[in-house]
FIDRENBA-293190 format. One record per residue (C-alpha): residue in one letter; x, y, z. Coordinates in nm, 3 decimals, padded with zeros to 5 digits. Layout:
! FIDRENBA-293190
aa|u|v|w
A|X|Y|Z $
...
This chain:
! FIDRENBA-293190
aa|u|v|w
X|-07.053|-16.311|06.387 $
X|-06.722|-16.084|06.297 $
X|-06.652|-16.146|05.996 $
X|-06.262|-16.257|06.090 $
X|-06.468|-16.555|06.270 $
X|-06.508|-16.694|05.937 $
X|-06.154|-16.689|05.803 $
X|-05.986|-16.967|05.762 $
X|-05.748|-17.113|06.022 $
X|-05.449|-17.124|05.725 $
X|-05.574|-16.738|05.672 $
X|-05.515|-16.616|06.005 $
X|-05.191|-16.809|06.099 $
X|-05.047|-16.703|05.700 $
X|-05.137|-16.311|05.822 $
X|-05.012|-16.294|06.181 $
X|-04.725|-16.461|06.066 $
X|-04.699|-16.183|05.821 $
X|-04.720|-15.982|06.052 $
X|-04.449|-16.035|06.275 $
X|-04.215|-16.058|05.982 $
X|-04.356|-15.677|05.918 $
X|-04.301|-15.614|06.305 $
X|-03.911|-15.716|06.290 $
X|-03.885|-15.489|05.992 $
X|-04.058|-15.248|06.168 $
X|-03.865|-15.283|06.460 $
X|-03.548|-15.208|06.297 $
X|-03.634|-14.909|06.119 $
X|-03.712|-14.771|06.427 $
X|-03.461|-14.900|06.608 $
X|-03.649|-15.045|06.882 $
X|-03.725|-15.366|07.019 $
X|-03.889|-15.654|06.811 $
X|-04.150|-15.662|07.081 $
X|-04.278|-15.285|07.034 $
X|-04.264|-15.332|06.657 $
X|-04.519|-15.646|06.656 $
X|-04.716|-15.478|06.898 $
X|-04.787|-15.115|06.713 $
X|-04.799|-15.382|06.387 $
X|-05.089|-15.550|06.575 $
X|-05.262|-15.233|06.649 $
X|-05.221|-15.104|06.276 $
X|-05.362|-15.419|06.161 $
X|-05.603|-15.483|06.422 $
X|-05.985|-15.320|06.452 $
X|-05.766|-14.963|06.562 $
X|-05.704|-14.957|06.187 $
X|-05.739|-15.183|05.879 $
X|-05.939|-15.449|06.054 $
X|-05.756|-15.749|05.878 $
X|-05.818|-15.962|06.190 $
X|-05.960|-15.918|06.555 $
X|-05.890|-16.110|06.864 $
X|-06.076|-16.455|06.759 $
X|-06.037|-16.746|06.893 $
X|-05.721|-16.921|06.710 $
X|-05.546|-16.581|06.806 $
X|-05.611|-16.600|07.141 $
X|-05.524|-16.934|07.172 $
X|-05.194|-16.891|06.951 $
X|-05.082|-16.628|07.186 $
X|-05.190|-16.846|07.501 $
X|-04.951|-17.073|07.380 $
X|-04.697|-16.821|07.313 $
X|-04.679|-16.696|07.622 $
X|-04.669|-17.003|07.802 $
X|-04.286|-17.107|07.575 $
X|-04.185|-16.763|07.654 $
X|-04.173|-16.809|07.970 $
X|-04.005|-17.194|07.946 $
X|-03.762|-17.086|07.723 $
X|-03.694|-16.791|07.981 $
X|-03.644|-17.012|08.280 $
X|-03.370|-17.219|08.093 $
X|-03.109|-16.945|08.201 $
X|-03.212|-16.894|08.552 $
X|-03.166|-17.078|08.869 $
X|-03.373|-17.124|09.187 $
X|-03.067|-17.002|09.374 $
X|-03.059|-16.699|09.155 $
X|-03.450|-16.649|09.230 $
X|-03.488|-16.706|09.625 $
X|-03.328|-16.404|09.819 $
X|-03.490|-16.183|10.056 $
X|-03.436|-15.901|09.867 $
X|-03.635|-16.005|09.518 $
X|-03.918|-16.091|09.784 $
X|-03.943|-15.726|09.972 $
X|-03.903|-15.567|09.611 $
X|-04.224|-15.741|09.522 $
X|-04.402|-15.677|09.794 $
X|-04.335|-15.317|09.774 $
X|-04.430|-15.332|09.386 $
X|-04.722|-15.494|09.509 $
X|-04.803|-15.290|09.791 $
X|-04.734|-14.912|09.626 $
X|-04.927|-14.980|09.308 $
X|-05.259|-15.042|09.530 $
X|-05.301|-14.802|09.729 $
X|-05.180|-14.481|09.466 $
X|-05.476|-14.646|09.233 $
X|-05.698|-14.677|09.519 $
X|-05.634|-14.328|09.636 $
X|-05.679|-14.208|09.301 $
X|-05.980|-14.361|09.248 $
X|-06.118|-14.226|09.534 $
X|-05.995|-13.866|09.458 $
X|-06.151|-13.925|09.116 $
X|-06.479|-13.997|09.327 $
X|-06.529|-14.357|09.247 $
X|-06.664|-14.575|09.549 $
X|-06.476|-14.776|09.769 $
X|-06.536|-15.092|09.611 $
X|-06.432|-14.973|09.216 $
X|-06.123|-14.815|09.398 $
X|-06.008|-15.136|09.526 $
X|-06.028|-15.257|09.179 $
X|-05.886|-15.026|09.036 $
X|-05.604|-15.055|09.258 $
X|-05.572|-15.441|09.202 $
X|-05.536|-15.394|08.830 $
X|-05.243|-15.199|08.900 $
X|-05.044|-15.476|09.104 $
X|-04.952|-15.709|08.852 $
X|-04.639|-15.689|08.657 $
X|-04.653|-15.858|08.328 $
X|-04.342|-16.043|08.339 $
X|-04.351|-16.196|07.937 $
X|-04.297|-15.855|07.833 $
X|-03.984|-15.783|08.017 $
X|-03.802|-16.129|07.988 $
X|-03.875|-16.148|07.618 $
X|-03.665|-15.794|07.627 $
X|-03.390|-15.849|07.854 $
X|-03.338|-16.199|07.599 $
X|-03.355|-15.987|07.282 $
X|-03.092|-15.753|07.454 $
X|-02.855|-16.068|07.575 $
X|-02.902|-15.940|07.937 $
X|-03.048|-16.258|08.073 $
X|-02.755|-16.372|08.265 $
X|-02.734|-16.073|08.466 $
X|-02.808|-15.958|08.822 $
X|-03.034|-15.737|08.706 $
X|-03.254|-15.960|08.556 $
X|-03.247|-16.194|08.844 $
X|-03.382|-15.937|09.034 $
X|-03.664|-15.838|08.793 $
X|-03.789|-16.250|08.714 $
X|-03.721|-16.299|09.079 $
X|-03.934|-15.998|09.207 $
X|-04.177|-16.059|08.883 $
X|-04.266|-16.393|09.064 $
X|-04.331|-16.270|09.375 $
X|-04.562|-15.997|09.228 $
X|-04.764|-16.239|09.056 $
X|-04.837|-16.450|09.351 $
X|-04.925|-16.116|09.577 $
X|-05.135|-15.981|09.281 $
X|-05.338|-16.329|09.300 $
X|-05.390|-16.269|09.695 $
X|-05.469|-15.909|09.617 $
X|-05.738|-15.988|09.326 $
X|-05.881|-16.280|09.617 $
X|-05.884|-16.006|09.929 $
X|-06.057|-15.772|09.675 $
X|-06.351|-15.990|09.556 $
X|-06.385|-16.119|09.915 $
X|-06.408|-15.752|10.037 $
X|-06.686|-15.685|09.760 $
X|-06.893|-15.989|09.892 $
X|-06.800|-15.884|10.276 $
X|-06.675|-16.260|10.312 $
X|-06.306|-16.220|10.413 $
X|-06.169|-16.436|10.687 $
X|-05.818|-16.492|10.829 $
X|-05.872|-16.825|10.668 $
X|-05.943|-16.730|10.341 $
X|-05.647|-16.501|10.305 $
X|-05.417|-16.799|10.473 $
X|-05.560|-17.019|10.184 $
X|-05.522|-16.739|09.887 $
X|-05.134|-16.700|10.031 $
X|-05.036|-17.064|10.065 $
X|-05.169|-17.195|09.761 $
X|-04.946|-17.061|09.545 $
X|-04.648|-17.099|09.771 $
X|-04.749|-17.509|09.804 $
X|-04.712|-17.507|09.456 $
X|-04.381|-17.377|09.381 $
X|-04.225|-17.544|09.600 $
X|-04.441|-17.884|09.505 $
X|-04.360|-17.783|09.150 $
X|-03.904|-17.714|09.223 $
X|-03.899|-18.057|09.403 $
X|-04.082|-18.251|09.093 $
X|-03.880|-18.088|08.914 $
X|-03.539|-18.130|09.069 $
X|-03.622|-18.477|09.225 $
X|-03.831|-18.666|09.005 $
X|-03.858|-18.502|08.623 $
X|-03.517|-18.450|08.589 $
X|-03.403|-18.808|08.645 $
X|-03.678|-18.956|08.451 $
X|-03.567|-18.725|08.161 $
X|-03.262|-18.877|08.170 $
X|-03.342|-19.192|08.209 $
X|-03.590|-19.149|07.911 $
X|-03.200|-19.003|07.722 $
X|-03.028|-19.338|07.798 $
X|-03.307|-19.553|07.673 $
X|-03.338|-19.715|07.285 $
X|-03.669|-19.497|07.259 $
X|-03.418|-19.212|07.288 $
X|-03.171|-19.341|07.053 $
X|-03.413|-19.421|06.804 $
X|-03.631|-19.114|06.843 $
X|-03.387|-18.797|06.940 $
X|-03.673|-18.581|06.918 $
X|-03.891|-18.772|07.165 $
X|-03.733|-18.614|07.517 $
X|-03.807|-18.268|07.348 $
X|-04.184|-18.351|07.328 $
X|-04.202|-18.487|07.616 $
X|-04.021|-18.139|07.792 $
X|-04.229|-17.968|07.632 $
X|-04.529|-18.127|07.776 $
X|-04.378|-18.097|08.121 $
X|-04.419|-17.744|08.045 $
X|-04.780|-17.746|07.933 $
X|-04.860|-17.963|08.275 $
X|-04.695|-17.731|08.513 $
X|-04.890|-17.429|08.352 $
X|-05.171|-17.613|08.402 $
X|-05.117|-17.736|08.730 $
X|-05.019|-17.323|08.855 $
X|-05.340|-17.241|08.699 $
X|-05.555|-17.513|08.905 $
X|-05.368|-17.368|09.192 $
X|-05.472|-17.026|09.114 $
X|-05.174|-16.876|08.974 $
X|-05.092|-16.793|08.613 $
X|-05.007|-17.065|08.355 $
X|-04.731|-16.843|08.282 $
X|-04.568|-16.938|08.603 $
X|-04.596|-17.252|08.591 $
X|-04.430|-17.279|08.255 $
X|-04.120|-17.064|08.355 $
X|-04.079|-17.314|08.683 $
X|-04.094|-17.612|08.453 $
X|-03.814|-17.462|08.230 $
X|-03.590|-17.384|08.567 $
X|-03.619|-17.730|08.685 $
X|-03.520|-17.979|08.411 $
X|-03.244|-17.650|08.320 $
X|-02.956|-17.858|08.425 $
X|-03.044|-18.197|08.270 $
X|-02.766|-18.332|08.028 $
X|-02.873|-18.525|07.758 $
X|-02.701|-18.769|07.562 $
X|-02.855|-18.896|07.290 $
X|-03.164|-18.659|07.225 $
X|-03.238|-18.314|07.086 $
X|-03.174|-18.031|07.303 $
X|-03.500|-17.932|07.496 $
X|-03.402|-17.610|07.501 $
X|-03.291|-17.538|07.144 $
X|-03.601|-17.688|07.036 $
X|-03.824|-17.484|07.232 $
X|-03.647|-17.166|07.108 $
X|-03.721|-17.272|06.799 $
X|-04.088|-17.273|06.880 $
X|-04.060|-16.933|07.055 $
X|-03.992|-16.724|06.769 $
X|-04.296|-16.789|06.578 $
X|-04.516|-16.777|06.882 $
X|-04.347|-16.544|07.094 $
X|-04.437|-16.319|06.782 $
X|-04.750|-16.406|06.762 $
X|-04.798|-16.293|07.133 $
X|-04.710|-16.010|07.130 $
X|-04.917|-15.889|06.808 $
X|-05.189|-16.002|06.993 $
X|-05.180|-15.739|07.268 $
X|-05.146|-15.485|06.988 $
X|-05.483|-15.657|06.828 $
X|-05.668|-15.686|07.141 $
X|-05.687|-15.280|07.141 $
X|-05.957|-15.102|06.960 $
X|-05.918|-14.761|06.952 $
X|-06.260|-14.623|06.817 $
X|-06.332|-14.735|07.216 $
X|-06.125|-14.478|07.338 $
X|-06.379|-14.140|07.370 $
X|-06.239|-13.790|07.421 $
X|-06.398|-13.852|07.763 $
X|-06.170|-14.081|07.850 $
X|-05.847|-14.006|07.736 $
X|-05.729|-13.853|08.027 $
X|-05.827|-14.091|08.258 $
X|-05.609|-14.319|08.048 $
X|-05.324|-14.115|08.097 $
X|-05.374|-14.077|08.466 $
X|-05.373|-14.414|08.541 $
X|-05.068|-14.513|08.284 $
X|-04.925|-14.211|08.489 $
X|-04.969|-14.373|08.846 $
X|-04.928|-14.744|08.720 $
X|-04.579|-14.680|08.599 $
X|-04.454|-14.457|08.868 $
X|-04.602|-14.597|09.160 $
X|-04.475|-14.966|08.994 $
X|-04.064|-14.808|08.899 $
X|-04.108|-14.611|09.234 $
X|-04.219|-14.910|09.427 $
X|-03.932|-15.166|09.304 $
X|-03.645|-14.938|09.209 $
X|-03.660|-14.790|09.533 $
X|-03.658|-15.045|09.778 $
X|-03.350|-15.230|09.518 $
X|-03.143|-14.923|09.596 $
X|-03.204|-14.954|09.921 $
X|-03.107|-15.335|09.969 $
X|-02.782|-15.256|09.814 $
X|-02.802|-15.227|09.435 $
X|-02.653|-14.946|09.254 $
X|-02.850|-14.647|09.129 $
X|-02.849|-14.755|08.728 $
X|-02.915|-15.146|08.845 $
X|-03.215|-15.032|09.101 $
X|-03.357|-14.841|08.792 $
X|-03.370|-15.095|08.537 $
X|-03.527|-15.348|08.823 $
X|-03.861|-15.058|08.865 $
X|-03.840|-15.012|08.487 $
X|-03.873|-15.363|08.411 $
X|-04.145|-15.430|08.677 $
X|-04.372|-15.171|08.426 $
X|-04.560|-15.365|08.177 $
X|-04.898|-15.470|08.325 $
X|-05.092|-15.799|08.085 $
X|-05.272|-16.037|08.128 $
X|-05.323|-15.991|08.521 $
X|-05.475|-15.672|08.502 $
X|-05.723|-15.721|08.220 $
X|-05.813|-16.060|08.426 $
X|-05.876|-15.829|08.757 $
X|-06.065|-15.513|08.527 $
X|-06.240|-15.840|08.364 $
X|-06.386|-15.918|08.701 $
X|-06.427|-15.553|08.804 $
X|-06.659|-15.543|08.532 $
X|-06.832|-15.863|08.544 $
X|-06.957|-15.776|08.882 $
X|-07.076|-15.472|08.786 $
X|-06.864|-15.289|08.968 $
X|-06.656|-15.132|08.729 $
X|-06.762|-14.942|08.440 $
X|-06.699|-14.993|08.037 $
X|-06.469|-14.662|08.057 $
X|-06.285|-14.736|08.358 $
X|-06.194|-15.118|08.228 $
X|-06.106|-14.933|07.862 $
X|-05.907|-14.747|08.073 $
X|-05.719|-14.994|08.226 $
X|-05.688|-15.207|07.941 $
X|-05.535|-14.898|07.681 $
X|-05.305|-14.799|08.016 $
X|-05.189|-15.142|08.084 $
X|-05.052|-15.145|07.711 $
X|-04.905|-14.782|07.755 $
X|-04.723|-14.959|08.022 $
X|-04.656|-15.271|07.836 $
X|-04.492|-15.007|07.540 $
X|-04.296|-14.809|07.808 $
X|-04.035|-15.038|07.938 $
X|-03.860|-15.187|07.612 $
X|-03.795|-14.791|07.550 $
X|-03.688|-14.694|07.877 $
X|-03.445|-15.048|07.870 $
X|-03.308|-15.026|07.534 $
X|-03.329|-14.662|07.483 $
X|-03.229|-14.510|07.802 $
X|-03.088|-14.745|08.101 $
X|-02.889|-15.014|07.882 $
X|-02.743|-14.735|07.707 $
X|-02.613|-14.574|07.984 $
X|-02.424|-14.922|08.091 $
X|-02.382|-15.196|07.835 $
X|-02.200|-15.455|08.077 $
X|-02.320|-15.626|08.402 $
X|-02.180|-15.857|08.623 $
X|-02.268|-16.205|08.563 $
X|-02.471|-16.372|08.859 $
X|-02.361|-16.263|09.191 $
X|-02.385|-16.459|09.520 $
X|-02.469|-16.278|09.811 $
């Protein structure tokens, strides 16, 4: 057993709380985003370097949970109106649909077999969409257009990436049917849409209903636990329908967006409470999760070839089809720039590719040290390049 196993729980949470403190400090003196100073923090820290703590258990399950009030606390400032147009759902196909095939194609030029290229390919599709919210809310560009277009597109990514991941294992095992892929593509649709009209029509009321009662006037703080849970359920709930938790928790934060309360403690402020600590936490972990004495001489440029074709073929594939639905040339930028990061999707897909033996150790180090290239990539390009250039967008336009 590592020997991290056998630290304490007060141990672990004491350091990686440490550590983000460290990774805002960090952040500043480099003037970059929190999120790339907790991360580089992490890998310092992590087995890459000093070896203080590794990827146990409590710090996967910390950052689980930090990921999943990221993205409620994200879906406070958004609307389903913002995050239904046509246009959010051909960017995400195309971010979808571009990534594939340029890591399929380069798998095969690289001359691995048909059924590691479609792997490889599906690890590209998946936009991690934690890492780009938690940026454009550092910045203050939440209520923007922009990032409509990114959290709209984001979602639609996600649920493509799932069909994707389902089409690919089905091809490995020759098994794929026009009803399979009808089941893999309505799933996740039957649940947002199950999941907005709960949400709307039943959780909101009973909220505040809950608000108006004694309970509420004699515990303010009992509404916020109980929003919180709603959170927790609907991440579970995504997940039982096959798409992420992460999801799920950002449609649970939409919904019950608009509910007034009376008497209680905001849900909202409350939960932003909560995500400073473990939005932290999260994103040390991805730094942690990286051991570089993994990464061979051998390898290294196959890393770089694949962060190479998962960020271009992911900025090409969104930022051009935005231009050409009628965003500017700046706004169509930042949308492919903040489709980069890859997470938790693409480690899940390599995960699999290697499981079933079809994908080897370096290919799925590979994918994992690209995906947080990636990950590193777009808080730099955002704050560092493209928010530079314009500091002001129009709040939320109707078209």
């Amino acid at each position: 057993m590592d020997h991290t196993q056998l630290l304490s729980i007060e141990f672990q949470i004491a350091l990686l709380l440490l550590i983000a403190v460290g990774g805002y400090l960090l952040a500043s003196w480099i003037h970059q985003s929190a999120v790339v100073g907790e991360i580089l923090l992490g890998l310092i820290v992590g087995p890459s370097v000093l070896g203080l703590i590794t990827y146990t258990d409590i710090v996967s399950a910390l950052a689980h949970i930090g990921a999943i009030i990221i993205l409620f606390v994200i879906g406070f400032d958004f609307h389903f109106s913002d995050l239904l147009k046509v246009r959010y759902f051909s960017i995400g196909i195309s971010g979808v649909i571009l990534p594939w095939i340029a890591g399929f194609l380069t798998a095969e030029y690289l001359g691995y077999g048909i059924e590691g290229a479609f792997f490889i390919g599906a690890a590209l599709t998946a936009t991690s969409i934690a890492i780009t919210a938690n940026v454009l809310k550092e910045m203050g560009k939440l209520h923007t257009e922009v990032a409509n277009a990114i959290i709209g597109s984001a979602v639609v990514d996600d649920i493509l990436a799932l069909i994707v991941l389902s089409i690919t294992v089905d091809t490995v095992y020759g098994a794929v049917t026009f009803a399979e892929i009808a089941i893999s593509v309505l799933r996740p649709i039957l649940y947002i849409v199950l999941a907005a009209l709960a949400g709307l029509y039943i959780v909101d009321r009973l909220i505040m209903k809950v608000d108006s009662s004694g309970l509420a006037l004699k515990f303010p703080e009992f509404v916020f636990l109980f929003g919180l849970c709603i959170a927790f359920i609907y991440a579970l709930v995504a997940d039982f329908f096959g798409l992420s938790p992460l999801i799920g928790s950002f449609i649970a934060g939409v919904s019950i967006n608009k509910v007034s309360l009376k008497h209680s403690l905001s849900i909202k402020k409350g939960s932003e409470y909560l995500y400073v600590p473990f939005a932290a936490i999260f994103f040390i972990s991805l730094g942690i999760l990286v051991d570089l004495h993994e990464v061979t001489a051998a390898i290294i440029p196959l890393i770089i070839l694949i962060a190479i074709v998962a960020s271009l073929s992911k900025f090409i594939g969104c930022s051009l089809p935005a231009k050409l639905l009628g965003m500017d040339l700046h706004d169509s930028l930042t949308v492919g720039a903040g489709m980069i990061p890859r997470g938790e999707m693409a480690m899940v897909i390599a995960l699999v590719g290697l499981s079933m033996g079809i994908m080897e150790q370096d290919v799925f180090i590979s994918i994992i040290m690209a995906s947080l290239i990636c990950t590193l990539i777009t808080p730099l390009l955002l704050k560092d390049w493209l928010f530079r250039e314009k500091h002001e967008y129009p709040e939320r336009i109707s078209h």
